[in-house]
C-alpha positions, 0 to 999 in steps of 0.5 A: 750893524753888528757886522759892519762893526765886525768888519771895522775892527777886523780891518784895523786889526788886519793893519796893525794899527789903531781906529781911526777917528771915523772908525771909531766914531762910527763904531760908538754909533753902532753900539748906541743905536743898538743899545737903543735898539736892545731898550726898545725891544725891553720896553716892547716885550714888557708892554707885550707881557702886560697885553697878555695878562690883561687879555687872559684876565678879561677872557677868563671874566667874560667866560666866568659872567657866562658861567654864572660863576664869580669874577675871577681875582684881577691882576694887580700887576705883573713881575718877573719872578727870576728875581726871586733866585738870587742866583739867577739859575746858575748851581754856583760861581763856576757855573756861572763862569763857564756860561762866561767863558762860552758866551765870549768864545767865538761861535760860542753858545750864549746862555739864556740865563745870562740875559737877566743878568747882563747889563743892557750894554752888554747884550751885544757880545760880538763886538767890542772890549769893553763889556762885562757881564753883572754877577747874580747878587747870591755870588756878590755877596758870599766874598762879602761872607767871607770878608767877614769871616776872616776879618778880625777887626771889621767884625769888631768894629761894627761898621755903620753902613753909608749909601754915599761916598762921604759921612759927614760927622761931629766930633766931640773930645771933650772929658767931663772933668775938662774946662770945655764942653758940657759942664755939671756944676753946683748951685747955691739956693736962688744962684743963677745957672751958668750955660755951657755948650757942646765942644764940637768939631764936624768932620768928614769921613770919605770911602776909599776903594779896596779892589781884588782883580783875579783872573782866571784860565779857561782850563781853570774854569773847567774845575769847579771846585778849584774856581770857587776856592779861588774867586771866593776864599783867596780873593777874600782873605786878600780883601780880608787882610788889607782891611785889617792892615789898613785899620791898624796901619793905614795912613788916611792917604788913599785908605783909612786912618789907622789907629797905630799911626794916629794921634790918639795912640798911647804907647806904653814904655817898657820896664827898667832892664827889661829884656830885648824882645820879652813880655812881662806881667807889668807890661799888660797891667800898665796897659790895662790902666791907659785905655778908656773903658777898658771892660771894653777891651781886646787884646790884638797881637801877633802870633809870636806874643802867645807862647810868653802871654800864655805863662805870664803871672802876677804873683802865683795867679795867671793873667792868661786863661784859656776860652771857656770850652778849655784848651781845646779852643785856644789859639788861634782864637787866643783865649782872655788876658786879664779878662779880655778877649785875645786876637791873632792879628797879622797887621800887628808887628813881631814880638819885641817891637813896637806894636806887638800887643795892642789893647783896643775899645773897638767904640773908638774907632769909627767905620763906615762901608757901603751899604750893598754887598762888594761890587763885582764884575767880570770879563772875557774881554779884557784877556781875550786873547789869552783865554783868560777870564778877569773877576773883580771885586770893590770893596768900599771902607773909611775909618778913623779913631773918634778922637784926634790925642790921647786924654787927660785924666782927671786926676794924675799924668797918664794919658789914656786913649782907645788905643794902647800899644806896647813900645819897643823891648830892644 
């Protein structure tokens, strides 16, 4: 069969042209009746394995009876102990790959540890462009390590993890000095009670895919080192930055919400006379004042802020001070402003315009990923004939602020939110 599909696309290809309905049709044939096959074989060597063991321990029980000696312990059950090895035998990712790159090159050695990692469908590597091969759990998941390595907000935000494409939530923006939701009040003696309720909105929270698709020469595939370097640190710094950009400017279209482009974003004006492109002391102090919960706070900004917030005084006090270790840890890292920890952020906008320092409570800013590490797969396939090998990883997020505007106070006219910008110094 794998011959006569051989033979199908060597002829179309010879042609120069596309398979043909029949062609194609008896192409799918073969590759399900040996996907059938390749099932039946599994479930044969299982049953297989199971006889074995079963006949081991009656051999082993008849031979102790003999003996005069106690019953051997009875087997419970029987499983495969390769996973156990969250790498699947392979030293690391080049390794991997290269057993990749030798199973898809024609008269190419096939690998045996590839067997327990291969997807059924794959198994039949001869014919066709569709396949891939699935990569052992230890690599999948040192990208994810990485993601939330370089990550600056995904790390703060804690994301709540989801097995489902959608979360269904409730949101309530009601403020315990409003005129809705759960209300206090005081009673006289033997006055009745006034009810109140829960001022709640359900919504919907989807996941929107992040991909990274990177790929791979053969003479690459050769470096260990340099592959690693690139299937695992640049693919995740991509993946890394585009969180932290889509969670700061996203659109919610295809991608989350960002806080800077929500609603509930509270933009503080600048001072009377100030400088174009200068940071002042009142400046963060007026920020400090609109966020909610403020002991909560982190100060995201670009990194063309610190060399003015590392001067700034009110009075003859600094509002900067360095990390507790001193100066040595500094920036990057970027040391407190009025306590609060500092954070380089590269989504946030240069100094002097709008959204160059913002001011965060984390807890108002919900997230969800996938619960598993990032899907990831690769492919000879798809490049065959440039011996270029493709890698991919899904990465799976939604996110949005928990409230849709900014809050009133109780008490004066400045609203405030988890979200504080600095507006514009033009």
């Amino acid at each position: 069969m794998i011959k006569e599909a051989k033979g199908i696309l060597a002829k179309a290809e010879a042609e120069a042209r596309d398979l043909t309905e029949a062609e194609a049709g008896r192409d799918d044939a073969i590759h399900g009746r040996l996907q059938a096959i390749d099932a039946g074989l599994a479930r044969y060597e299982r049953m297989q394995a199971a006889e074995r063991s079963a006949t081991a321990v009656v051999d082993g029980n008849v031979q102790a009876a003999a003996n005069g000696r106690a019953t051997m312990p009875r087997i419970e059950g029987v499983r495969d102990r390769i996973e156990d090895d969250p790498k699947r035998g392979f030293r690391h990712l080049a390794d991997f790959a290269a057993s990749i790159k030798s199973a898809y090159t024609p008269g190419g050695a096939v690998d045996e540890r590839l067997r327990y990692v291969a997807a059924p469908t794959d198994f039949h590597f001869e014919v066709g462009s569709d396949e891939g091969r699935m990569v052992p759990p230890a690599f999948r998941e040192e990208v994810w390590e990485a993601v939330q390595e370089y990550s600056s907000v995904l790390t703060d935000l804690a994301p709540e993890p989801t097995s489902g494409n959608a979360v269904e939530f409730v949101r309530d923006e009601s403020t315990p000095w409003g005129s809705v939701g759960v209300q206090a009040r005081w009673r006289g003696e033997a006055a009745q009670m006034t009810a109140s309720k829960l001022a709640t909105d359900p919504s919907q929270l989807r996941l929107h895919e992040l991909y990274a698709f990177v790929t791979s020469t053969g003479e690459l595939l050769q470096d260990a080192p340099m592959l690693i370097n690139r299937l695992t640190r640049k693919a995740a710094q991509a993946i890394a930055y585009k969180i932290d950009d889509a969670v700061v400017n996203g659109t919610g279209a295809g991608m989350p919400q960002g806080w800077f482009t929500s609603g509930a974003l509270v933009s503080v004006a600048k001072e009377s006379g100030q400088t174009a492109d200068t940071v002042v002391a009142a400046n963060i102090a007026k920020m400090y004042s609109r966020l909610l919960q403020p002991q909560n706070g982190i100060w995201y900004i670009n990194q063309d802020v610190l060399p003015q917030i590392i001067t700034l005084t009110l009075g003859n006090q600094p509002i900067w001070t360095p990390p507790m270790a001193g100066f040595r840890d500094a920036p990057p890292e970027g040391g407190f402003l009025l306590g609060r920890p500092v954070k380089v952020l590269e989504p946030c906008q240069t100094v002097g315009d709008k959204g160059d320092i913002h001011f965060v409570n984390p807890r108002g800013y919900y997230a969800i990923t996938k619960s598993t590490a990032p899907e990831f797969a690769s492919s000879m396939h798809l490049f065959f004939d440039y011996n270029v090998e493709a890698f991919r990883w899904i990465f799976r997020l939604g996110g949005q602020p928990f409230l849709s505007a900014a809050v009133s106070p109780a008490k004066g006219s400045s609203t405030r939110s988890h979200f504080v910008v600095l507006d514009a110094r033009a």
